[in-house]
N, C-alpha and C positions, 0 to 999 in steps of 0.2 A: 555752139555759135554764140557769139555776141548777144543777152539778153537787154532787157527794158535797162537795169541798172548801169550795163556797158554803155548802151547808147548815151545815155543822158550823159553818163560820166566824159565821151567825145564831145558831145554837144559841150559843156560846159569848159573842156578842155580846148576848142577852136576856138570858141564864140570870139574871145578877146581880140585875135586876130583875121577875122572877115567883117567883126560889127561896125560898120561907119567908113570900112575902107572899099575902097574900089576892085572889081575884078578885070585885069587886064584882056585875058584870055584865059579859056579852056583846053588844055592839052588835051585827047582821047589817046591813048595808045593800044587799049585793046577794046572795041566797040562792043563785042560780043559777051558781054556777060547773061544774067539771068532772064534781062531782057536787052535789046539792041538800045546804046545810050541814044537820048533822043536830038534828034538831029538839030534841033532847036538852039544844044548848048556849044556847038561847033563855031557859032557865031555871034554867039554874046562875048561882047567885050568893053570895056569901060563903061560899064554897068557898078552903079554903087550897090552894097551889103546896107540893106534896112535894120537885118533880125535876124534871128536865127531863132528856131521852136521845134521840138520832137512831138510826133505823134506814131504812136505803138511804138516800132522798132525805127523809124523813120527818122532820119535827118532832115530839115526842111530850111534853107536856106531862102531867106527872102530878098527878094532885088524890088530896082525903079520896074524893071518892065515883066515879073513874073517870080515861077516858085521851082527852086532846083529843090528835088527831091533824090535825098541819096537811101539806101539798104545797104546793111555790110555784110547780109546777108550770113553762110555759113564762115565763114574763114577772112572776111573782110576787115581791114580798121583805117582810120584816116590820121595824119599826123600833119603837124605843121613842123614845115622845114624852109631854108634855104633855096633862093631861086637858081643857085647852084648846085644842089646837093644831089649824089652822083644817083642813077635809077638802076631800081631793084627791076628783075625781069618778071617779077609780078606783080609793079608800078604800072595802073593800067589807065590813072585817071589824073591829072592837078589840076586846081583852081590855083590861077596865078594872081595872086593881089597885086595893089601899089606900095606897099612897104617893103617890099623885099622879100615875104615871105608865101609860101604856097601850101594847097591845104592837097597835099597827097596821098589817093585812096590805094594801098595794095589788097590783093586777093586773091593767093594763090588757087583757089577754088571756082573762080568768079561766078559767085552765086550769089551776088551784090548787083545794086542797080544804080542809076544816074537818069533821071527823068526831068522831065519838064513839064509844067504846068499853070496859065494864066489864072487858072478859076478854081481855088487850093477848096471848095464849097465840095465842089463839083466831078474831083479827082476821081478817078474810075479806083484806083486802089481805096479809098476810104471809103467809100460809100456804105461798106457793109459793119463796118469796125464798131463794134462795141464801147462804151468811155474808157475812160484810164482808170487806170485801179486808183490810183493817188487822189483824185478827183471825189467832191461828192456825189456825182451819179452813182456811183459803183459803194454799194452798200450792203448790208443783209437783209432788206427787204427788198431790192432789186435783185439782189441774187436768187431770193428765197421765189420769188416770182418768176425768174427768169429759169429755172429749175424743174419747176411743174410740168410735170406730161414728158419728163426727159427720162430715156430710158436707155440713158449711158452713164458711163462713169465719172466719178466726178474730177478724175484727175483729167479723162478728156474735159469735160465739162469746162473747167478751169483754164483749160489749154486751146479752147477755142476762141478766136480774133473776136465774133459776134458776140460774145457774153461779155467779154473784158480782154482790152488788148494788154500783149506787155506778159503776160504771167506763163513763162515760158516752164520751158521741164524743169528744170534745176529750183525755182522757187515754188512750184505746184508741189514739187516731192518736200521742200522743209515745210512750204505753210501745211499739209495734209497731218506731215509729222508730229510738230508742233500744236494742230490740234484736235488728234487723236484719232486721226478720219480715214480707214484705209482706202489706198488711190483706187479700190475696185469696189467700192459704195458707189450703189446707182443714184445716180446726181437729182431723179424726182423722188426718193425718197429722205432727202434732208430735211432736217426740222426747221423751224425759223430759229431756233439756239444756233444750231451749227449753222448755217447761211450768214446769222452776225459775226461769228468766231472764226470764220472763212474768212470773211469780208474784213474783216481788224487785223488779223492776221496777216490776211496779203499785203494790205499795206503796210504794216510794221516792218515785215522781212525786205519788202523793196526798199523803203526808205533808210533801215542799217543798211543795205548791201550801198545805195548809191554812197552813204558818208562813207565806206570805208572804199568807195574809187571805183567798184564796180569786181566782178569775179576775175579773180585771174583762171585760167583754163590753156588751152593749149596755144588759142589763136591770137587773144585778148592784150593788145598794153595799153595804157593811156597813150591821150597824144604826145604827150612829155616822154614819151619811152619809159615810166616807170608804171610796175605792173599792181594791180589790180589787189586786194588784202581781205578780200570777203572770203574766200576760198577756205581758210585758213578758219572760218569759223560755220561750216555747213557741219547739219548735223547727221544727215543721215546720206544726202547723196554725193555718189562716190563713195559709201563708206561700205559697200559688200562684206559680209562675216566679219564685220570690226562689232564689237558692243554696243553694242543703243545707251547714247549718253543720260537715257532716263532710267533706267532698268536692268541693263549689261545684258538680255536679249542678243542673239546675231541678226545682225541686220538684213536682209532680205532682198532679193529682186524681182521682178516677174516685168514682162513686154507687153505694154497697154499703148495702142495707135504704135506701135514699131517706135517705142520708145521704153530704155529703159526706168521702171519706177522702184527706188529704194523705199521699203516698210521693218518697221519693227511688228513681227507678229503678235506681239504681246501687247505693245501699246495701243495697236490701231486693229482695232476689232471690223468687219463689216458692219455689224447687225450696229 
């Protein structure tokens, strides 16, 4: 699915075409996705674009009268196109601008969402969310504290919304790799060394993954239709029985939360 780096990489791929212009109408074509789109956006129309800001995986598009909140969820992406441009049958949502162009979300999965909300404080989905990793909240002595008394692992750890949003499987499995921490170390037994080296490390791996566009994967393109060039430098996941680019080690998998996690045995010790 579309992680933190994909998102932003959308966000920063629309923005130019919603920021300052007007939305004429909302098309809905398939209402039923992950949640029912809110009924709210059926009737916005000649509504101006203030902003546009991400939070976790979240697209958040700002208006005069309120906050569309989009998820691309598993299979989701959004593109700007032509107010002619012919519809895919998994074309489920556009925002129609005044310039001629529209912000069209596909998703053949429709595990994505389209919400509405006047008071973005107060939002029933953020309420529980953790900072951004990019941010300085999110540090190694908030980690190291936030850690205490946990007696799960720290690839969950890392992969839950509350501690830090954004840090999905795919960068939990390089930042872990990268520094040295197998993904089934229980998350209250990290040091404050590792907590800081966790904490520098997430954010290092997000921030290459966003300059290089974001991951390419199965579902993934920029809004421009060109795809994504982090992939192309992951070092351990997806990389099953290929050599550990530290060691030549075969690289390893095991299922933590019904999620695949790639380790080098050699590299990443529990203890």
């Amino acid at each position: 699915m579309p992680e933190l780096p994909e998102v932003e990489t959308a966000l920063k791929g629309v923005s130019p075409y919603l920021k300052g212009y007007t939305i004429e109408k909302i098309i809905v074509r398939q209402p039923k996705l992950r949640w029912i789109v809110s009924s709210e956006l059926y009737q916005l129309k000649n509504v101006k674009v203030l902003d546009l800001s991400r939070r976790s995986k979240y697209l958040i598009i700002h208006t005069e009268q309120g906050y569309i909140i989009g998820h691309l969820g598993m299979s989701g992406s959004v593109r700007i196109v032509p107010h002619d441009s012919p519809i895919d049958k998994h074309d489920h949502f556009d925002i129609v601008m005044d310039n001629g162009k529209l912000l069209r979300y596909n998703d053949p999965r429709r595990f994505g969402a389209w919400l509405w909300t006047t008071n973005l404080e107060e939002f029933h989905l953020f309420l529980k969310l953790g900072p951004e990793p990019l941010s300085k909240d999110f540090n190694g002595l908030y980690l190291f504290r936030k850690s205490r008394q946990r007696n799960i692992t720290v690839k969950s750890f890392l992969m839950d919304n509350a501690v830090v949003v954004g840090v999905g499987n795919i960068y939990a499995n390089e930042t872990l790799f990268l520094c040295g921490i197998h993904p089934e170390k229980i998350a209250g037994k990290l040091t404050k060394a590792q907590c800081e080296l966790i904490a520098k490390t997430v954010k290092e791996v997000l921030e290459q993954s966003i300059k290089r566009g974001g991951t390419t994967l199965k579902d993934f393109l920029q809004p421009d239709g060109r795809p994504g060039y982090f992939a192309q430098e992951l070092l351990v996941y997806g990389h099953k029985n290929q050599p550990c680019p530290k060691c030549g080690t075969k690289i390893q998998t095991l299922i933590i939360a019904q999620r695949n996690s790639y380790f080098c045995p050699k590299c990443q010790k529990k203890s």
